[in-house]
VMD Tcl script that draws the C-alpha trace (Angstrom):
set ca {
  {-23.61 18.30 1.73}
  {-20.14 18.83 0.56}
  {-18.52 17.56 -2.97}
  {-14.75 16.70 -2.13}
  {-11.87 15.40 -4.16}
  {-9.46 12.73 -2.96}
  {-5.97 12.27 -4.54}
  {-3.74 9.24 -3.84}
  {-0.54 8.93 -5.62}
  {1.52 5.48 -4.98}
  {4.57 4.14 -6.02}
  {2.81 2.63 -9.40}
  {-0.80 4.94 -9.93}
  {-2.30 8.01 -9.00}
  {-6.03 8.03 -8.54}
  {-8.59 10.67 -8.05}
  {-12.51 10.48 -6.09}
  {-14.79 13.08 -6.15}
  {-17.95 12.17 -3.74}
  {-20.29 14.16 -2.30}
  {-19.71 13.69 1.61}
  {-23.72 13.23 2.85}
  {-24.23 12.82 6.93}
  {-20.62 11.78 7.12}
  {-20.98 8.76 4.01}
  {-19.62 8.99 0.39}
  {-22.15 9.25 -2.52}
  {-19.34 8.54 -5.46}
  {-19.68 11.16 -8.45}
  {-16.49 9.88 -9.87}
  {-13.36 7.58 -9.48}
  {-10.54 7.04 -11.91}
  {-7.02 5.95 -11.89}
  {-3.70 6.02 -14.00}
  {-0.58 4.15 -14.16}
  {2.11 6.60 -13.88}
  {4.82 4.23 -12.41}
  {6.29 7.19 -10.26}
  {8.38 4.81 -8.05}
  {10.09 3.81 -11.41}
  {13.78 3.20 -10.27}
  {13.06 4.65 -7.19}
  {14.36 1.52 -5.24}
  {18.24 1.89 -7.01}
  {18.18 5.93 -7.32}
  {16.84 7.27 -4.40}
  {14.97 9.97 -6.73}
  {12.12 10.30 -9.61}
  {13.03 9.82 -12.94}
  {12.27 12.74 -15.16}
  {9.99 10.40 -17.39}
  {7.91 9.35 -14.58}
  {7.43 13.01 -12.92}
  {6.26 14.07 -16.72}
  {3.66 10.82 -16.09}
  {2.24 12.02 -13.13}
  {2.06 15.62 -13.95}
  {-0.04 14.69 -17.31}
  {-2.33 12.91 -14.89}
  {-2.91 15.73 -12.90}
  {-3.41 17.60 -14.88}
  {-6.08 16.03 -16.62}
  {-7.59 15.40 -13.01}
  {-7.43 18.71 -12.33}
  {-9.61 19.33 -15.62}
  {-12.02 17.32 -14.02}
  {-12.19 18.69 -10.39}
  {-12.58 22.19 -12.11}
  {-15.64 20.60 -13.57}
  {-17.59 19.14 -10.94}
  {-17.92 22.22 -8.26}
  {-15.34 20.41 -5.59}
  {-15.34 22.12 -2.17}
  {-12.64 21.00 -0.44}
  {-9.69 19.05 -2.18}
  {-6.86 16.95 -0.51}
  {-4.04 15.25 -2.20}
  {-1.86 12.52 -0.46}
  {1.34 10.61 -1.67}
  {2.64 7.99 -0.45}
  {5.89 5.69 -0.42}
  {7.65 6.27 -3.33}
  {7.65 9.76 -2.32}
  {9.22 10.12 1.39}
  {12.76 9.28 0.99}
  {13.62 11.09 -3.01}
  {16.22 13.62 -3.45}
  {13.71 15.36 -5.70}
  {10.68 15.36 -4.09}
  {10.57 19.69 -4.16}
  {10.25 19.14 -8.14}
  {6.96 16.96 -7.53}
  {5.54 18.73 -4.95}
  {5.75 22.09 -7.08}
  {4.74 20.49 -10.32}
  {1.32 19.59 -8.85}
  {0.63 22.75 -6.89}
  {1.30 24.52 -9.58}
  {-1.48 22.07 -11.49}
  {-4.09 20.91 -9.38}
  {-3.83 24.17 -6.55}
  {-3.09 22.26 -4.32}
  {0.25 21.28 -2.20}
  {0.65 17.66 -1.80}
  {1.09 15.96 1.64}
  {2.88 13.46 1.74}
  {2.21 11.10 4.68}
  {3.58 9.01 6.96}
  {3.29 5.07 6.80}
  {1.29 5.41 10.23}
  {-1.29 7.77 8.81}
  {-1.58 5.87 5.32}
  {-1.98 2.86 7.02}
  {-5.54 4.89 9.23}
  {-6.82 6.33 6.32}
  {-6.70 3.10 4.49}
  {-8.16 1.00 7.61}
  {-11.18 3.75 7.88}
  {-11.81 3.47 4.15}
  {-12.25 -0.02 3.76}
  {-13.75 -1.18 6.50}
  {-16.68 1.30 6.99}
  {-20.25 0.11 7.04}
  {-18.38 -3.72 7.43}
  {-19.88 -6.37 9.34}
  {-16.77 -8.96 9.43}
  {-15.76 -10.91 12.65}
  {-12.99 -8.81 14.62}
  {-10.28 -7.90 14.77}
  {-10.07 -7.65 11.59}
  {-6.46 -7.03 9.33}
  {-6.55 -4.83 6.26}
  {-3.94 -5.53 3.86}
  {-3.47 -2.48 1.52}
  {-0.91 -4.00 -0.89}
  {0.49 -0.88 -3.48}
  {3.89 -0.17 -5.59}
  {6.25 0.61 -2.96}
  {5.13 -0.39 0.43}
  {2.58 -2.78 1.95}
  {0.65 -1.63 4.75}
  {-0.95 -3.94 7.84}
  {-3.45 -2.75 9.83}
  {-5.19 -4.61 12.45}
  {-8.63 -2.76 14.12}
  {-12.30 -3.53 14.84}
  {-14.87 -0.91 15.25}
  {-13.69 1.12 17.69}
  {-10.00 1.54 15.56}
  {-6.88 0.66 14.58}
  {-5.18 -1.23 16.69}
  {-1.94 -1.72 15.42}
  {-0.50 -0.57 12.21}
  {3.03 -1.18 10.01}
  {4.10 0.05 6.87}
  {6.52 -2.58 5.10}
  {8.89 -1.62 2.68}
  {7.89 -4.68 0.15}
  {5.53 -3.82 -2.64}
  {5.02 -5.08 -6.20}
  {6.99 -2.70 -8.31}
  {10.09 -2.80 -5.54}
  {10.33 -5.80 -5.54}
  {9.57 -6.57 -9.15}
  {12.36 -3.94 -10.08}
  {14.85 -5.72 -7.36}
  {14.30 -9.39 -8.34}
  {13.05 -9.71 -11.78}
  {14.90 -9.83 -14.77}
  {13.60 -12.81 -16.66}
  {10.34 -13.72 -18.52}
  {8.76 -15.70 -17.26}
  {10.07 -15.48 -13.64}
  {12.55 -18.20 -12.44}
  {12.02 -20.07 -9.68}
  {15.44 -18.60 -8.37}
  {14.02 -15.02 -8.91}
  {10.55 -16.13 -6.87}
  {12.24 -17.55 -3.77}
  {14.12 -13.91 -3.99}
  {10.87 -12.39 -3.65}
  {9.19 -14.95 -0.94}
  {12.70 -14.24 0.99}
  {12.41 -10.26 1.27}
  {8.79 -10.54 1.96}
  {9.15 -13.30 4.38}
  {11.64 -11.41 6.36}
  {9.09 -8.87 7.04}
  {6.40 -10.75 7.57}
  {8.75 -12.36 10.51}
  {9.64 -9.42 12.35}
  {6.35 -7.35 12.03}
  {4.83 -5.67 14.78}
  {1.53 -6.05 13.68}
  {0.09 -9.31 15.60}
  {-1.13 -11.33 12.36}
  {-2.40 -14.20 14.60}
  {-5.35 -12.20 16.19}
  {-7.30 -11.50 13.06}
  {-10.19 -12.81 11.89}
  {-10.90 -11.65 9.01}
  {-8.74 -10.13 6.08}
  {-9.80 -7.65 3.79}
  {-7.08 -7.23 0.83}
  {-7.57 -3.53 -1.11}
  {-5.89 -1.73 -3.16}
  {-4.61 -2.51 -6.81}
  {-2.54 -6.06 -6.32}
  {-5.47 -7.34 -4.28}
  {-8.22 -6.41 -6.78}
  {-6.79 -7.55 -9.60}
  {-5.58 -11.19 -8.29}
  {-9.01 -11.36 -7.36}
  {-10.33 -10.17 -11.10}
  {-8.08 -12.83 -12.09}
  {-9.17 -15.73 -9.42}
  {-12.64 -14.72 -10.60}
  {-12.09 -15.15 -14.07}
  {-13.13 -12.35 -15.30}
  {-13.31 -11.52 -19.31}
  {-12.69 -7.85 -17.97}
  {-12.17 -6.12 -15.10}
  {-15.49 -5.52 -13.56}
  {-15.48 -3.29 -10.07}
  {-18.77 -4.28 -9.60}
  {-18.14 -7.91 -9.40}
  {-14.71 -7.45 -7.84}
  {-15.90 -5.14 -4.62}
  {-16.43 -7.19 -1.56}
  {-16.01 -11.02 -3.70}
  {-14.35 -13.66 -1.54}
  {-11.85 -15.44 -2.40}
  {-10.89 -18.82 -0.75}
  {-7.09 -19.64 0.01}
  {-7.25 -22.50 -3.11}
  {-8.51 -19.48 -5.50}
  {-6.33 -17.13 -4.16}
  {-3.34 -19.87 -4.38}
  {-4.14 -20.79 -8.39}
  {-4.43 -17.26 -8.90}
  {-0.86 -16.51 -7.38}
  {0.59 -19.86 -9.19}
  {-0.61 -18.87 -12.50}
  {0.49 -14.69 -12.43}
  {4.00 -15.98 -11.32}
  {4.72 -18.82 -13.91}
  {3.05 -17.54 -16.97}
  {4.82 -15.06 -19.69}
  {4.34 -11.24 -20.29}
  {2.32 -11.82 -22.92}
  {0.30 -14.39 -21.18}
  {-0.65 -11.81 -18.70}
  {-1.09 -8.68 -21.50}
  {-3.71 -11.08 -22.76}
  {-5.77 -11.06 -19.83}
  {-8.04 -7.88 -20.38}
  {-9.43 -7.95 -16.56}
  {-5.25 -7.39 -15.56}
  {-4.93 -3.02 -16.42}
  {-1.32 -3.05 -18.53}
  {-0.03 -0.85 -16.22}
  {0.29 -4.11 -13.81}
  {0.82 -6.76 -16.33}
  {4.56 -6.42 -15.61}
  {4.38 -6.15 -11.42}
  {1.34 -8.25 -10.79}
  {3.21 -11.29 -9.79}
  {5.43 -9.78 -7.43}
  {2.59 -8.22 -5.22}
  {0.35 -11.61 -5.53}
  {2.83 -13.40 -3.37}
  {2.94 -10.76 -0.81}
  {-0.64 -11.05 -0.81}
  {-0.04 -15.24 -0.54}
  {2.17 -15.27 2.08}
  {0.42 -13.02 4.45}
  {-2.46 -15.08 4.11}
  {-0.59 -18.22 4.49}
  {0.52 -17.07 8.28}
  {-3.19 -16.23 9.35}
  {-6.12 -18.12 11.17}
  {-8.61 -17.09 8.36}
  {-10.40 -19.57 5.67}
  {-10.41 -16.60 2.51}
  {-9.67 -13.09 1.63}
  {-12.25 -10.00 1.17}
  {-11.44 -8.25 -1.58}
  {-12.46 -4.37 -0.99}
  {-12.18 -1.35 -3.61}
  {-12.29 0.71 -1.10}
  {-9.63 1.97 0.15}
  {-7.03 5.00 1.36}
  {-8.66 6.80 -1.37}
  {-11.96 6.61 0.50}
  {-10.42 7.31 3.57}
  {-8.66 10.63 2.34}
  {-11.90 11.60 1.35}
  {-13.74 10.63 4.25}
  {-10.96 12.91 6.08}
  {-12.32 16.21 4.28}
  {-15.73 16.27 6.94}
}
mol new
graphics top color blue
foreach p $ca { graphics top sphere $p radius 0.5 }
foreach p [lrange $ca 0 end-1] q [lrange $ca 1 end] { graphics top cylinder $p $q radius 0.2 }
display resetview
């Protein structure tokens, strides 16, 4: 047995598991997240604002405080879109080796998109192929596999805080600033590589996905217990969208199963989620909280 601790920083959170790897399975010790909203501006700047680097240093720092504390083994740290393309991207990388030990990697759409596929579909039983949708800040990644592996993979550049930051500018959304959104993710969805039609089954993970489907659920809070592996049909999934994309800020900040950190973005990634469902041959969505994060730590054996 080996205790290992898995970083994944996106465009909107960073989150940490520790999990003691046991004949190649994960016995969770611990799993947390925090909104740091890294990609902040990203999209119009081409670098990280100041603010949002002081976010996500905080955060490591208090992960690291916790890593020091449970005996980890082996540690790996992974970051995702918001970080490829930045100007600035030596001032993050430094700022958390210098806090957590630890250089971050930051990895390529093709190898987010495997270590999300082998962390939520292990120990699955689902008809195949099936297409994991891994829906975060700054990209949206499709992967299509069965047991034996992926199959084929894409990394889109639509996600709920780009396109939230690109198209949204009124509360509540117009119905102008929605077709906007179904238009950019549309045009994706088009032209993707990734052969939609063949799945079976769909299993949504990730942030946007889990909380829709705390939402759909209607849950007085979020509950990860309840949320892990629900079901949600298209109808549920449609209200769900419907309501997050018509109703007020403060609507939303009422809901105390949506984490504030989303309350602004939500929308946004629930159509992505809507319309990639809308092109497939499948009757509901999977919801998974288990995700790249699992797979990154899966990846320490």
């Amino acid at each position: 047995m080996v205790r290992v601790a898995a970083v994944d920083c996106g465009t909107n959170s960073i989150r940490l598991l520790i999990a003691d790897l046991v004949d190649g399975e994960l016995v969770e010790v611990d799993r947390r997240m925090t909104i740091v909203r890294l990609g902040q501006g990203v999209d119009a700047t081409g670098a990280f604002a100041p603010e949002a680097l002081e976010r996500v240093f905080k955060a490591t720092e208090d992960f690291a405080a916790v890593v020091q504390s449970q005996a980890v083994g082996r540690i790996r740290f992974v970051a995702t879109s918001a970080a490829r393309d930045v100007t600035n991207r030596d001032a993050f990388l430094n700022g958390i080796e210098d806090r957590l030990g630890v250089r971050p990697e930051i990895i390529t759409g093709q190898e987010e998109a495997e270590l999300s596929f082998r962390g939520a579909t292990t120990a699955l039983d689902l008809p195949q192929p099936y297409l994991v949708a891994d829906i975060g800040g700054g990209s949206t990644e499709l992967i299509l596999g069965d047991r034996t592996g992926v199959i084929a993979a894409e990394s889109l550049d639509i996600g709920s805080v780009r396109l939230t930051e690109r198209h949204i500018t009124t509360d509540p959304t117009t119905p102008a600033e929605l077709a906007a959104i179904v238009k950019d993710v549309d045009a994706l969805l088009d032209h993707t590589t990734v052969p939609l039609a063949e799945a079976r089954a769909l299993i949504g993970v990730a942030g946007t996905s889990t909380t829709v489907a705390a939402v759909a659920l209607g849950l007085p809070q979020y509950d990860r217990a309840a949320v892990h592996h629900a079901r949600l049909t298209t109808d549920q999934l449609r209200a769900a969208t419907g309501w997050l994309t018509t109703s007020t800020r403060a609507d939303r900040a009422a809901v105390r199963s949506i984490h504030p950190g989303r309350v602004d973005v939500i929308g946004a990634g629930a159509v992505i989620l809507q319309r990639l469902v809308d092109r497939l041959p499948v009757r509901d969505v999977l919801v998974s909280e288990h995700d790249i994060l699992d797979g990154v730590a899966l990846s320490l054996t």
